[in-house]
Each structure stands twice: as C-alpha cells, then as structure tokens.
N, C-alpha and C positions, 0 to 999 in steps of 0.2 A: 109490707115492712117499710117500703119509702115510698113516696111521691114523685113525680119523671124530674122536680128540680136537685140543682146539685150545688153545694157551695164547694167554690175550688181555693182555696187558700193562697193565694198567691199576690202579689204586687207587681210581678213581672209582666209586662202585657206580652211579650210576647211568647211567653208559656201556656198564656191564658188562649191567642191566639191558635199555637199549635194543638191542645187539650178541645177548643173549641171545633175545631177542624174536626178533628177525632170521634170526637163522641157525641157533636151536636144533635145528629140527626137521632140519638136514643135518648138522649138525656140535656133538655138547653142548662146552660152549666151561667150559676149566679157565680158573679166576682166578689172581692172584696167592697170595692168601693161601690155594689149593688147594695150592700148589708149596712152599710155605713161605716164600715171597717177602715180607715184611716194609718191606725197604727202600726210601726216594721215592727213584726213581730221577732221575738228573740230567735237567735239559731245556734243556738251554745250546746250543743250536744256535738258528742266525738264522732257521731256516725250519719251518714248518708239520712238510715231508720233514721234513728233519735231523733234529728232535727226533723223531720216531714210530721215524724209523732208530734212534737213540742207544737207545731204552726197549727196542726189539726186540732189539738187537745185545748188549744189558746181560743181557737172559734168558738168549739161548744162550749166552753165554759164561759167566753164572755158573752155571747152572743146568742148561744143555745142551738145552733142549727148541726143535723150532722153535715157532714163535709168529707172533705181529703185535701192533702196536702202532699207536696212532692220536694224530694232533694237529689238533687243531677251532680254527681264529680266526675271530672274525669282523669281516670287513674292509670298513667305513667308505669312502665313495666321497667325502666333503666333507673326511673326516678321513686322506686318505692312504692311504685301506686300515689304516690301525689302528681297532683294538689287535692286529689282526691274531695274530701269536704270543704277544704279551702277554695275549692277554684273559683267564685265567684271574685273572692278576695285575698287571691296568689299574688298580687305585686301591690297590694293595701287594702287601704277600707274604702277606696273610692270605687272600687269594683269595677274599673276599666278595663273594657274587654280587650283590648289593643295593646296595653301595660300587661298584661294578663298573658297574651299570646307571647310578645317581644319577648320577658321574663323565659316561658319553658323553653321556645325556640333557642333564645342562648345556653339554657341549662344543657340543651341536644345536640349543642354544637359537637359534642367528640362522642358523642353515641352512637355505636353501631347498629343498637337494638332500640327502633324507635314506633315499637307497637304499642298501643295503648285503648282503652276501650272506655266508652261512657256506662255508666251505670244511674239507673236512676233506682229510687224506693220511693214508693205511691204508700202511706198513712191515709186509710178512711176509716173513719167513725160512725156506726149506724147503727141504731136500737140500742146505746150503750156500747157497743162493742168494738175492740180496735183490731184493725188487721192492716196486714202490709202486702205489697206486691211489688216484684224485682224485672226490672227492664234492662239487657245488657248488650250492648252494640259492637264486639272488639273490631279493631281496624290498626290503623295507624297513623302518624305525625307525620305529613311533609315539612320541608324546608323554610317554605313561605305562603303567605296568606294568597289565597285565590277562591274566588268568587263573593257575590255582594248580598248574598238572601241570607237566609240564617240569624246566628246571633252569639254570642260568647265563644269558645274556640274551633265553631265549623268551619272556617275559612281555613283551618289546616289539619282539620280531621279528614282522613280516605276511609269509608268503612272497606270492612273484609268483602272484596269478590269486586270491586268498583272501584273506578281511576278517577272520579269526580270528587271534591270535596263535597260534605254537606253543607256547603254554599252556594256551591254549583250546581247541584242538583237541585234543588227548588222544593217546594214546601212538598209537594204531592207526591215524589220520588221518597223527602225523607219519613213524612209522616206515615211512610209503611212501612220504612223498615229501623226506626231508631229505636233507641231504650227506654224514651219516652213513652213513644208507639207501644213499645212489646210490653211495657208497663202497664200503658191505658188499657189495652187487650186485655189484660189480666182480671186489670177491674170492671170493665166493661163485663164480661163475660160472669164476674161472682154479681156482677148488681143486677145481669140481665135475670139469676138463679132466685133473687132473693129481693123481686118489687111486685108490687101489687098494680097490676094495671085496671 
C-alpha cells in the first residue's frame, strides 16, 4: 500500500527534527522543501484536525504524494483551553515563541489552577484515504521559562509525573513521552499494519 518514504508536511524544522527522531529508523521521512514545496500553506480551520487535514490534503493535491501533516496546541484548563489552535500565533502573526510564552505567563499570573496539556492531531493521507491520530501529554505551566532544548512553550511546560520542563529534559527523554510522540506511535503503528515491504 505505501513505499518506506513519507512526506511530512511541515515548514517547521524543528517538528521535522523531532518526527525525524521518531520514526526514522522505519520510515526516512521526505520534507517539504525535499518536494519542492516552498509555500506556508493555509491553516484556517477551527480545529487542531482541520488544520493538519487542510496542510495534508494541500500536498496531495498539489503535489500528488500521500503524506501527513500535524497541528500541536496547547490547551490552558483556567484559560479555556487556549490558545489551543492559536498557539503558534497567541501574541501575533510573527509567531514568537517568547511573545508567546510572556503573553500566557501574564494571563496565569492570578491562576490558581495552572494545568494544562499539549495535544497534537497527526492527518495522513494514503491510497486516497484520510485518517487522523491524537497525541495528549497533560502537565502543567510553571512560572518562568527554564531550560534551552526544545521549542515553542517547553521552557514552561512540566509534564504530569516530572519536575523538569520539556526543555530540560532533552530531546531523548521527551520524544518518548510527548503528544507528539504518542501521536507518531499511533501512526507508526497503523503504517507498520498497512506497507508493503
């Protein structure tokens, strides 16, 4: 049904990075800008899904290749679940992760309840067909940023059971246990079910 390559729909290198980590060793994973893929593709849907669908369904049809595509928020429990789909671009469109962080950190300031959990949704397309898969990491917000690995609001995320942020922890601690991870696992595991070796 598929071939060991994969297009991952992303612009983010360092998604592409941690994905790369992940699942290289079953599947080497083509980028965008392997494909010739250039363009940010739209992300205008209300949901986590919708938008991984929109970036997945934008490949095959310009492009033709099946793929996947992922959308990561992280969703605030005092704050509504936001920024939820916003978070990339919670304090603008420049998508500063640091504007980004300062931004909820002040929203938290008189929060007593400051649990919150990443969520990702994995969109892949393969033989025509669309399917999704759900990755969820709950923890919670510290006060202020610590550690330097990572990328977007790990420097003040604590997962559940651990006193380290995912900054501090390092790639190899989080890529086992994120939303990312428990995402990629999901797909890993329906593409191990459904390739032709």
């Amino acid at each position: 049904m598929m071939d060991k390559k994969l297009v991952f729909a992303t612009n983010n290198k360092h998604k592409l990075e941690e994905i790369r980590a992940i699942l290289s060793q079953s599947y080497p994973i083509v980028s965008l800008d392997e494909i010739g893929c250039s363009e940010d593709i739209p992300e205008t849907a209300e949901t986590l899904e919708g938008n991984a669908l929109l970036k997945a369904q934008y490949i095959k049809t310009h492009y033709g290749y099946d793929c996947f595509a992922d959308d990561t928020g992280l969703e605030v429990k005092a704050l509504n679940n936001a920024p939820g789909v916003y978070s990339a671009r919670y304090a603008g469109e420049s998508k500063d992760s640091k504007a980004n962080m300062r931004k909820i950190l002040r929203e938290l300031e008189k929060q007593s309840d400051r649990s919150a959990r990443f969520r990702t949704a994995i969109a892949l397309i393969l033989g025509g067909k669309e399917y999704l898969f759900e990755g969820i990491v709950e923890g919670k917000l510290i006060e202020e940023a610590r550690g330097n690995a990572g990328f977007g609001y790990d420097p003040v995320f604590v997962p559940e059971g651990y006193t380290e942020t995912f900054a501090e922890m390092g790639a190899d601690i989080k890529n086992t246990i994120s939303h990312r991870a428990k995402a990629v696992e999901k797909l890993k595991a329906f593409l191990d079910e459904n390739r032709l070796d």
